[in-house]
C-alpha positions in Angstrom: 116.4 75.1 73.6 114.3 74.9 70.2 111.3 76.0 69.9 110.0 72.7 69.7 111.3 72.1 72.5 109.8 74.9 74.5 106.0 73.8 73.0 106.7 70.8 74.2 107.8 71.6 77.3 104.8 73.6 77.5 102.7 70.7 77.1 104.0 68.5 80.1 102.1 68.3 83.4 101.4 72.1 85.5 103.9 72.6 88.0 102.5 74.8 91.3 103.4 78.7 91.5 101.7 79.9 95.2 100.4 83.0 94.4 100.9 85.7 97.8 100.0 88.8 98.7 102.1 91.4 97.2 104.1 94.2 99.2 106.6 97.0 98.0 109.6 94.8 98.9 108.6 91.9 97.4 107.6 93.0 94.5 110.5 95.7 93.9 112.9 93.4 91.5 110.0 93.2 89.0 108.7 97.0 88.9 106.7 99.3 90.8 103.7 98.9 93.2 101.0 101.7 92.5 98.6 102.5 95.8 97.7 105.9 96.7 98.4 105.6 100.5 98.6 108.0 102.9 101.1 109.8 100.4 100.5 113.0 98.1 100.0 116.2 98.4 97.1 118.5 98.2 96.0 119.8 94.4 93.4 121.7 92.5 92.9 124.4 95.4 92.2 121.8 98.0 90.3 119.9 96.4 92.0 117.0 95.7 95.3 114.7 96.6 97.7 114.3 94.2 99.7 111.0 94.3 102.4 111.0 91.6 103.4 107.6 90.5 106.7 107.3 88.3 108.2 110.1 86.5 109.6 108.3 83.0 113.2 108.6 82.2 114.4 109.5 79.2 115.0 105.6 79.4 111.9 104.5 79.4 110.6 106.8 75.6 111.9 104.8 73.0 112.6 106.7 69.8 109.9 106.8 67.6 106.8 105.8 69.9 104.2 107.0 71.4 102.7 106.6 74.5 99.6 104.5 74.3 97.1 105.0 76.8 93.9 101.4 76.8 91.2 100.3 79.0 90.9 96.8 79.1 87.7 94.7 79.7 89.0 91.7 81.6 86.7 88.6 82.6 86.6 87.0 85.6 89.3 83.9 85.8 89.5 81.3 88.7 92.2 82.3 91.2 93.7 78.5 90.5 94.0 78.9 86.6 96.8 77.1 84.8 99.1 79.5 82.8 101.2 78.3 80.1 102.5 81.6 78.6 104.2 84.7 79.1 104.3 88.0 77.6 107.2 91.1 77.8 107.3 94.4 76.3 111.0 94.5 75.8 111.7 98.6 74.9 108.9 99.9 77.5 107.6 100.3 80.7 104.3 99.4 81.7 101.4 100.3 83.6 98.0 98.2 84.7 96.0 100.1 87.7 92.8 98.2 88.2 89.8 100.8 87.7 87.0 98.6 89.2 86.8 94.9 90.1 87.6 92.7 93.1 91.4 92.2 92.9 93.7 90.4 90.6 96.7 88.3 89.9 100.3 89.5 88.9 102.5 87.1 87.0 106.1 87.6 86.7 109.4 86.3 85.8 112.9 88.6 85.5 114.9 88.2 81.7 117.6 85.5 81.7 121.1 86.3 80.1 119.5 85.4 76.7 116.5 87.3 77.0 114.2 84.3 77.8 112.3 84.0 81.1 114.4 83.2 84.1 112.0 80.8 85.5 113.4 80.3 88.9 112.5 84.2 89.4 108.6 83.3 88.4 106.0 84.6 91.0 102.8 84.9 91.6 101.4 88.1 93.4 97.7 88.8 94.8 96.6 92.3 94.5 94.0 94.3 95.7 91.2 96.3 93.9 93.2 99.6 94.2 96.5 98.5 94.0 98.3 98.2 90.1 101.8 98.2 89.0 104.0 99.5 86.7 106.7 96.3 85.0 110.2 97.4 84.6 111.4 97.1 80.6 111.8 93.6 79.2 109.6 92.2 81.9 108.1 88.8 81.3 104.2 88.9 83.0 101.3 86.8 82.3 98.1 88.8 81.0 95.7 90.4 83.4 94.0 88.0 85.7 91.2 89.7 87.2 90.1 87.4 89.9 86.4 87.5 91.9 84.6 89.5 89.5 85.5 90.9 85.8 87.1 94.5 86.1 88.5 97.4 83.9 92.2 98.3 83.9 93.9 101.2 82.7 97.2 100.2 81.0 99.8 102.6 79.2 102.9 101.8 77.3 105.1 103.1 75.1 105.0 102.0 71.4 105.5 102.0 67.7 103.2 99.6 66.1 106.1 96.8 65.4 106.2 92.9 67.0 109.0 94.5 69.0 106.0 96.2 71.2 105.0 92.7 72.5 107.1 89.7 72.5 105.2 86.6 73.7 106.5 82.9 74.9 105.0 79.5 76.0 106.4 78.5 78.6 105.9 74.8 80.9 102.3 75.3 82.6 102.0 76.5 86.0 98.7 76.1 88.4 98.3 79.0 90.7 97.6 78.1 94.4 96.3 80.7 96.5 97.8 81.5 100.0 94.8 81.8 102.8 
């Protein structure tokens, strides 16, 4: 497929994704679901509950990075937006914990063969206010979609300043339909 092809395709009429509330399970083939839970262990004298959330692999440091460590301001989107893109990080892992705000949606769609998205492995997940993630490498997402109010997230990767740190694709529009 060109990439004339793939604008076009991009162009054609949205096709529904049903967006549903995430769990561990379902959301294991795409990465890692970060909640605090009734896990942990006590820290700082008692004064505090530590909750460790992935220990990086030698895998996951990429020669010549850094780890990079943003807040992003996110505004408020409808819960039934249309997407039309997606967007992978193809030598890192990444982490988005929500720091305020009223929830948000999780895009995602494993790598094909080729590297492009697998589109019949696109889904759409409905977090919580205190639940964030962390994408495996090479992870095709959507952007943050913070949904019933805007919200700061914390987000950490690792990179080295080249187009290699964020690889992004149009892909056929989807509108999101919310599960009650």
């Amino acid at each position: 497929m060109t990439s004339r092809d793939r604008f076009e395709d991009a162009l054609a009429s949205p096709l529904p994704l049903r967006v549903i509330p995430v769990t561990k399970a379902a959301f294991e083939p795409f990465g890692w679901l970060v909640e605090t839970s009734d896990s942990g262990r006590p820290a700082n004298n008692g004064t505090a509950h530590r909750h460790d959330i992935h220990a990086h692999a030698a895998a996951d440091v990429r020669p010549g990075s850094r780890l990079v460590t943003s807040i992003f301001k996110a505004k408020q989107q409808p819960p039934t937006s249309a997407i039309s893109m997606l967007e992978r990080h193809v030598n890192s892992v990444q982490l988005i914990m929500p720091l305020d705000g009223a929830g948000h949606i999780v895009v995602v769609s494993r790598a094909s063969a080729d590297g492009t998205p697998d589109l019949s492995t696109l889904a759409a997940f409905a977090f919580s206010a205190s639940q964030g993630m962390i994408y495996r490498h090479g992870l095709w997402h959507h952007p943050i979609m913070a949904i019933g109010s805007d919200a700061r997230f914390l987000v950490q990767s690792w990179q080295d300043g080249s187009a290699a740190d964020c690889e992004i694709l149009a892909i056929q529009a989807r509108t999101l339909t919310v599960m009650a």
